[in-house]
C-alpha positions in Angstrom: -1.1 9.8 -1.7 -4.4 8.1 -2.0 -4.4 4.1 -1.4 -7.4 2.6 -1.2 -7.1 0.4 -3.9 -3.7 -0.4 -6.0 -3.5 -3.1 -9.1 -1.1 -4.7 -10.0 -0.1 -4.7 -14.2 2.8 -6.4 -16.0 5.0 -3.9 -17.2 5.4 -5.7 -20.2 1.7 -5.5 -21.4 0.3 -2.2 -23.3 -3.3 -3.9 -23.5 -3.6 -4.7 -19.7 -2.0 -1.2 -19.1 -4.9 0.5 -21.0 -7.5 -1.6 -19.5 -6.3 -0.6 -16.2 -5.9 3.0 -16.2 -9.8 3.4 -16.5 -11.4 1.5 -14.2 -10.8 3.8 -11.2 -8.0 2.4 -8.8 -6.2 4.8 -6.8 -2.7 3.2 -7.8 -1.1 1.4 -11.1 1.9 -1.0 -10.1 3.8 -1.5 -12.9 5.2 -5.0 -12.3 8.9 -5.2 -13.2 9.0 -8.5 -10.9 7.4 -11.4 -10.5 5.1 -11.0 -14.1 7.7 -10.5 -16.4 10.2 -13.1 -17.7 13.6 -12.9 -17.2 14.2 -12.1 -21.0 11.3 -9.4 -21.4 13.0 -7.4 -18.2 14.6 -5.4 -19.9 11.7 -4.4 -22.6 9.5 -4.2 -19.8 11.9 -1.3 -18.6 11.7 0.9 -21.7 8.0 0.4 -22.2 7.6 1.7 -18.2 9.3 4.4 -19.3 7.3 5.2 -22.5 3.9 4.5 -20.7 5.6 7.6 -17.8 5.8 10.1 -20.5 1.7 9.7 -21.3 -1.1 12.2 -20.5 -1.9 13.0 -17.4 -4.0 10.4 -15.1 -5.6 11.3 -11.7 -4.2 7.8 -10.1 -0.6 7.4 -8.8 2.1 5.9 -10.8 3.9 3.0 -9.1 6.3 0.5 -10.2 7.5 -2.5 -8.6 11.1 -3.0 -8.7 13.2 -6.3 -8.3 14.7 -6.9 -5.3 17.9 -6.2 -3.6 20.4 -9.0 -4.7 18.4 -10.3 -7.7 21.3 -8.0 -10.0 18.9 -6.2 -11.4 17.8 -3.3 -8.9 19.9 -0.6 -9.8 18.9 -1.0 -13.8 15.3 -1.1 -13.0 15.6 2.4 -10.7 17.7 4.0 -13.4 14.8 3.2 -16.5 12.0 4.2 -13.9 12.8 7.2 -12.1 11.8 9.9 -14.3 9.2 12.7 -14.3 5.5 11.0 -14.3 6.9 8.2 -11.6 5.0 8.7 -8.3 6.4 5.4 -6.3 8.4 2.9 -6.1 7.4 -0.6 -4.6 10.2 -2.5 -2.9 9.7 -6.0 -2.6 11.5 -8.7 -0.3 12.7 -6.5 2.0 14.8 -7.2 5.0 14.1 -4.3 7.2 14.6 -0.4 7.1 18.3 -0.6 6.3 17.3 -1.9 2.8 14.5 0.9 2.5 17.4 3.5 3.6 19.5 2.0 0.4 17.1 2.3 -1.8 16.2 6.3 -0.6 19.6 7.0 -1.0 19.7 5.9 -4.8 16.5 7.9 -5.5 18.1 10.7 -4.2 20.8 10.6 -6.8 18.7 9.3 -9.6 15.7 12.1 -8.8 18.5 14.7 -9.0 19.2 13.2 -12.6 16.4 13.3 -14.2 15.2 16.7 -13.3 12.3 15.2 -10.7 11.9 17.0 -7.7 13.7 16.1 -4.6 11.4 13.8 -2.5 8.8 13.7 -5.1 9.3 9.6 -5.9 7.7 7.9 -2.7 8.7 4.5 -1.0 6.2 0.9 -1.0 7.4 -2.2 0.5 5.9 -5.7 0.7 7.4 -5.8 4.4 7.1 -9.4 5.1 8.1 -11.7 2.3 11.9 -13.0 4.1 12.3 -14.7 7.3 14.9 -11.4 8.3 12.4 -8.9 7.5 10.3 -10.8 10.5 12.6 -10.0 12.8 13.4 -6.6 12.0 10.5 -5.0 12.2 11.6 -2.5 15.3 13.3 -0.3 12.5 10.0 1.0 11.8 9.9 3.1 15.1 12.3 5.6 12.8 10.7 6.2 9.9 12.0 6.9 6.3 11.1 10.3 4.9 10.0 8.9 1.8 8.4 5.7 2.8 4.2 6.3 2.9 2.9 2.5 3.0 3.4 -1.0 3.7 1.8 -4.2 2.6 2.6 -7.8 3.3 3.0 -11.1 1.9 3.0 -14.8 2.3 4.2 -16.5 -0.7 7.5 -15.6 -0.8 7.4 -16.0 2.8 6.4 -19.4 2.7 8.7 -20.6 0.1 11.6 -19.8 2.7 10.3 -21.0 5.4 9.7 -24.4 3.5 5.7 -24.1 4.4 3.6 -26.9 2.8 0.7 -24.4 2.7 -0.3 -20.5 4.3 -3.9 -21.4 4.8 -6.0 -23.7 6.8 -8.6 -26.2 5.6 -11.8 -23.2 5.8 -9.4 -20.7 4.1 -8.3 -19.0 7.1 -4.3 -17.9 7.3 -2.0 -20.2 9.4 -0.4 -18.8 12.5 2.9 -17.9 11.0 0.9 -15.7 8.3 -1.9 -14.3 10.8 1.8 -12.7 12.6 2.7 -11.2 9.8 -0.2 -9.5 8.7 -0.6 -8.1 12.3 3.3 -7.3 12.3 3.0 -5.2 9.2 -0.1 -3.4 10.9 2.1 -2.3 13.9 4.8 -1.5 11.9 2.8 1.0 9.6 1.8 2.1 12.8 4.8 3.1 14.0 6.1 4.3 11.6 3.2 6.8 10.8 2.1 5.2 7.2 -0.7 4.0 5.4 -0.9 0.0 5.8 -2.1 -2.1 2.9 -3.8 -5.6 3.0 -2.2 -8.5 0.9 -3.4 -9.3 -2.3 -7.0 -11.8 -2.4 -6.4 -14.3 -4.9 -9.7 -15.7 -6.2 -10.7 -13.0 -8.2 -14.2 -14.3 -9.1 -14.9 -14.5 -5.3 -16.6 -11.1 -4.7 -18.3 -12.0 -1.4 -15.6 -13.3 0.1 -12.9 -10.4 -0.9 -15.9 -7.5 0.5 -15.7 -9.7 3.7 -12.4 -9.7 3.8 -11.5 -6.5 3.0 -14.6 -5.8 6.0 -12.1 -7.6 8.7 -9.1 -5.5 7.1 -10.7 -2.0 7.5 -12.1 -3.0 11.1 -8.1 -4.3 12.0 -6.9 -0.7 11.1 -5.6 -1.3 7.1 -6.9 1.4 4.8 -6.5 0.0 1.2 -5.4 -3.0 -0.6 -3.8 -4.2 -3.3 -5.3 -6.3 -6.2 -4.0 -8.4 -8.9 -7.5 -8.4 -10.8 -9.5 -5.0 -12.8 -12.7 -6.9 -11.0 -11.8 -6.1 -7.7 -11.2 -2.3 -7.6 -14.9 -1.6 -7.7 -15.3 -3.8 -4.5 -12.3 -2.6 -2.6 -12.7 1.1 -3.3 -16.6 0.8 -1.7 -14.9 -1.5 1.3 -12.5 0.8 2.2 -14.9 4.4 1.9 -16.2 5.5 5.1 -20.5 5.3 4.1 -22.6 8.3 4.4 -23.8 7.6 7.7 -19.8 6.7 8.8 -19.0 10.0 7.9 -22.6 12.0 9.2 -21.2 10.1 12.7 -17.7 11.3 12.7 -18.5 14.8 12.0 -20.9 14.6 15.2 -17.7 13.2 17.0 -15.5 16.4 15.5 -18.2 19.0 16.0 -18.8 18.2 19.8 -15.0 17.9 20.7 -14.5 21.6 19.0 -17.8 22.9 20.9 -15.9 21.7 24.2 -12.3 21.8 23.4 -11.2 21.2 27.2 -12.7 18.3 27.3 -11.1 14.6 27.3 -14.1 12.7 27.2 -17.7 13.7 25.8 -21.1 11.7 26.1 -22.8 11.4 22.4 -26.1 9.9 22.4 -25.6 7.8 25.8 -22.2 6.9 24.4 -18.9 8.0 26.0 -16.0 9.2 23.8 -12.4 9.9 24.4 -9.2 11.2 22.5 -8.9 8.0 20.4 -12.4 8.2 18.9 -11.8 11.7 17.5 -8.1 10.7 16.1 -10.8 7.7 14.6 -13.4 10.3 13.5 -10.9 12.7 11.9 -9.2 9.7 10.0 -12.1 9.2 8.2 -13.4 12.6 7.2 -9.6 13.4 6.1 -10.0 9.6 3.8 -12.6 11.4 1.9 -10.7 14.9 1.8 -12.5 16.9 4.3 -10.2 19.1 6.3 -10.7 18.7 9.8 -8.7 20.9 12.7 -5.7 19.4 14.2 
């Protein structure tokens, strides 16, 4: 599944839905959480599962659930899961146990509706409760549906008691900058795609391309957006350019002219094992099959 870029749409709004399905993001999040009142939940259900049964799109279909002891998790699975769903984000998570619960209802509810088994893939926001910070060593066994992770300091903050998550020149404070680097590792370990946090000033173009600069260099390979204006900007951020690519082809090609080798000079540069894993990451962002 392809995550460069993933936006963020009530689930109770037709218009914002249409806007969004043409302006090119990888992913759709149908929001059954945080943008939807308590008394349009249950609308925002049936028109989820109305919108699933449309024409075919070439992005993937996501919808974020409410969380694990808000009473509501079980109703919003059983609405959702249905042929044309391609993921579910989990929010407020406390650690891979929770992840394993929520597998385990797919399984049955996949089974259901006639979806194939393992087709309906697993988001979480892995950061947003003080137990999920200390739980992160879970992630060294992964889930077999889980493909990505993302992070999150509101929620975060509000149990912790935080007056604020950001310093006077915008930068996160050192609770935040922990859990955006915990989340990294963790998506490392457990061998899927990591997501950077949402940018909230959505007029601020410079200053989301430099961010989203800083969160390709870190290692995180998409983001997720809560505005239409800032797909355009993240999808360029986080596409290797021509000359990234032209360069990690040249990386490729010479390792497969001297397979025995563990390290290669390339133009008065030395190269080892992790800048081809680097080089073939890239070509294989942009779909270009590369040899194991």
């Amino acid at each position: 599944m392809k995550l460069r870029s993933l936006l963020f749409v009530p689930a109770d709004s037709e218009r914002k839905f249409a806007k969004a399905s043409g302006i090119g993001a990888d992913a759709l999040i149908l929001d059954l959480e945080d943008s939807v009142a308590p008394p349009r939940k249950a609308l925002a259900r049936e028109m989820v599962k109305s919108l699933l049964s449309g024409p075919a799109r070439n992005w993937a279909f996501l919808v974020r659930i409410n969380p694990l002891g808000s009473g509501l998790t079980l109703a919003d699975l059983a609405a959702v899961i249905r042929p044309g769903l391609d993921g579910i984000l989990i929010p407020k998570i406390n650690g891979m146990q929770d992840i394993e619960l929520i597998s385990n209802y797919v399984d049955a509810l996949e089974i259901a509706a006639g979806v194939r088994p393992g087709h309906v893939k697993l988001l979480v926001v892995a950061t947003e409760t003080p137990a999920a910070m200390v739980g992160f060593a879970g992630y060294a066994n992964p889930s077999r549906r889980l493909v990505a992770m993302t992070w999150g300091a509101e929620d975060l903050g509000a149990a912790l008691g935080a007056l604020s998550n950001k310093e006077p020149n915008g930068d996160w404070t050192f609770p935040y900058q922990v859990a955006r680097a915990q989340c990294l590792f963790a998506a490392g370990a457990a061998g899927v795609q990591a997501l950077d946090t949402v940018y909230v000033d959505f007029s601020d173009r410079e200053g989301l391309a430099e961010s989203c600069r800083i969160a390709r260099r870190d290692g995180f390979v998409g983001r997720v957006a809560i505005h239409p204006d800032q797909i355009a900007t993240i999808n360029e951020c986080f596409t290797p350019s021509e000359a990234d690519l032209a360069h990690a082809r040249r990386v490729v090609a010479a390792f497969a002219a001297q397979p025995n080798a563990g390290t290669l000079g390339i133009d008065g540069k030395m190269y080892d094992m992790p800048h081809l894993i680097a080089a073939k990451r890239a070509l294989a962002s942009v779909g270009e099959d590369v040899a194991s």
